[in-house]
C-alpha positions as CSV (number, residue, x, y, z in Angstrom):
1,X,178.2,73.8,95.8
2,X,175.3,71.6,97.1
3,X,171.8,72.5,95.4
4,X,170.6,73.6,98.9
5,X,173.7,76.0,99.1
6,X,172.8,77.6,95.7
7,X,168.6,78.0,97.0
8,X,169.9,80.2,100.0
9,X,172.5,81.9,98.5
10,X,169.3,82.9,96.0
11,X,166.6,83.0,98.6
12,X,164.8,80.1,97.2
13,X,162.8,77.8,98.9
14,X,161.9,73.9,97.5
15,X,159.4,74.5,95.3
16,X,160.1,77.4,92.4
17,X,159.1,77.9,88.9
18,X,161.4,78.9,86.3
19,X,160.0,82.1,86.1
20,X,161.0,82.4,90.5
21,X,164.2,81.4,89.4
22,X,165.0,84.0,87.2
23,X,163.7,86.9,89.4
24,X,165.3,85.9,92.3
25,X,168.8,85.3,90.3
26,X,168.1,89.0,89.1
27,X,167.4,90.3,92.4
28,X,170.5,89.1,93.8
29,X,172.5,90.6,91.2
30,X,170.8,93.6,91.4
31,X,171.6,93.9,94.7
32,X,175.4,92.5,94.5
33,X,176.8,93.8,90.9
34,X,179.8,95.1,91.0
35,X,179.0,98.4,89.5
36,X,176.7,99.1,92.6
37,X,179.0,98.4,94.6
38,X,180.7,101.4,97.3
39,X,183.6,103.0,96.7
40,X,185.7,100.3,98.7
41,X,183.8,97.4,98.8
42,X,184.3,96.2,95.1
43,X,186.6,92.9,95.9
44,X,183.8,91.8,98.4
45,X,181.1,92.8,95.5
46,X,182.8,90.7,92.5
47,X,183.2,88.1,95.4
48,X,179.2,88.0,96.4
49,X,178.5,88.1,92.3
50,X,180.4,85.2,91.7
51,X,178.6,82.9,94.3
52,X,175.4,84.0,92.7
53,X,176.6,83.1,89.2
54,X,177.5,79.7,90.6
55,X,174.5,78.7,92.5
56,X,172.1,80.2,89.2
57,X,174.5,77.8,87.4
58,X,173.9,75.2,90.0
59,X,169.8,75.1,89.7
60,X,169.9,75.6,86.2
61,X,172.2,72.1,85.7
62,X,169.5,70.2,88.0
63,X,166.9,71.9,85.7
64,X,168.2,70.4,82.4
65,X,168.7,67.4,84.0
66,X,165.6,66.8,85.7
67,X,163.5,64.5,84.1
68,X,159.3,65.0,83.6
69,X,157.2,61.8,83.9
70,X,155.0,62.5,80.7
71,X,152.0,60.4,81.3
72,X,149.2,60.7,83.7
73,X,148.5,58.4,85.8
74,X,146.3,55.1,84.8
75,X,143.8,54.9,87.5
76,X,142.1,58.2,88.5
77,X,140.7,57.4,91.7
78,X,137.3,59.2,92.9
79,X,138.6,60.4,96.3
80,X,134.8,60.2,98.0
81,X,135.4,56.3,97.4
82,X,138.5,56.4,98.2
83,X,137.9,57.4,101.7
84,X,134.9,55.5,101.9
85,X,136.8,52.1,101.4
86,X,139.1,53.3,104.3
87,X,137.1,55.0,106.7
88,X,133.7,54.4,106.7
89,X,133.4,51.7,109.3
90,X,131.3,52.4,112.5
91,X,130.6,56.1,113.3
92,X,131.5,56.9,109.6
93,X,129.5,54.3,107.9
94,X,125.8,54.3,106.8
95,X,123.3,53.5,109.8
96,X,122.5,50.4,109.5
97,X,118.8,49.7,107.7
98,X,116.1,49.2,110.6
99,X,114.4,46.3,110.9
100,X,111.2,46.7,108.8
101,X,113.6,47.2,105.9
102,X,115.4,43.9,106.3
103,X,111.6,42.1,106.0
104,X,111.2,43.6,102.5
């Protein structure tokens, strides 16, 4: 089972806390226990369970193996001069200084 099966089979999307995780592996189990299941239906039930067991098994191996970068970033940029180093040619620059400013 690929990571992507076990977010559909849980109705996950790509981005989820741990705390999405958990409701959303308890609202499918809620939904597909066994012991709610119709008089009939059990096999397909314990069937439906099983997948959801696997793919909460699934994203919580890629959680204990994901690893967190622990450090902030060195340079934290000011994004006003950022864009201004980009951008800010012609239309988006400062007017140019007028004449009697350039004599001073």
């Amino acid at each position: 089972m690929t990571l992507k099966d076990a977010r559909e089979i849980l109705g996950l999307g790509v981005t989820a806390t741990r705390q999405e995780i958990t409701a959303a592996f308890r609202r499918a189990a809620r939904r597909w226990h066994p012991d709610r299941a119709p008089q009939g239906s059990e096999a397909e039930y314990r069937a439906r369970m099983q997948e959801i067991n696997l793919a909460y098994a699934q994203v919580r191996r890629f959680l204990e193996n994901y690893q967190y970068r622990l450090e902030e970033p060195e340079d934290q940029k000011d994004y006003d001069s950022w864009w201004y180093e980009r951008f800010a040619t012609g239309v988006w620059s400062k007017p140019p200084p007028n004449s009697s400013e350039k004599k001073k």
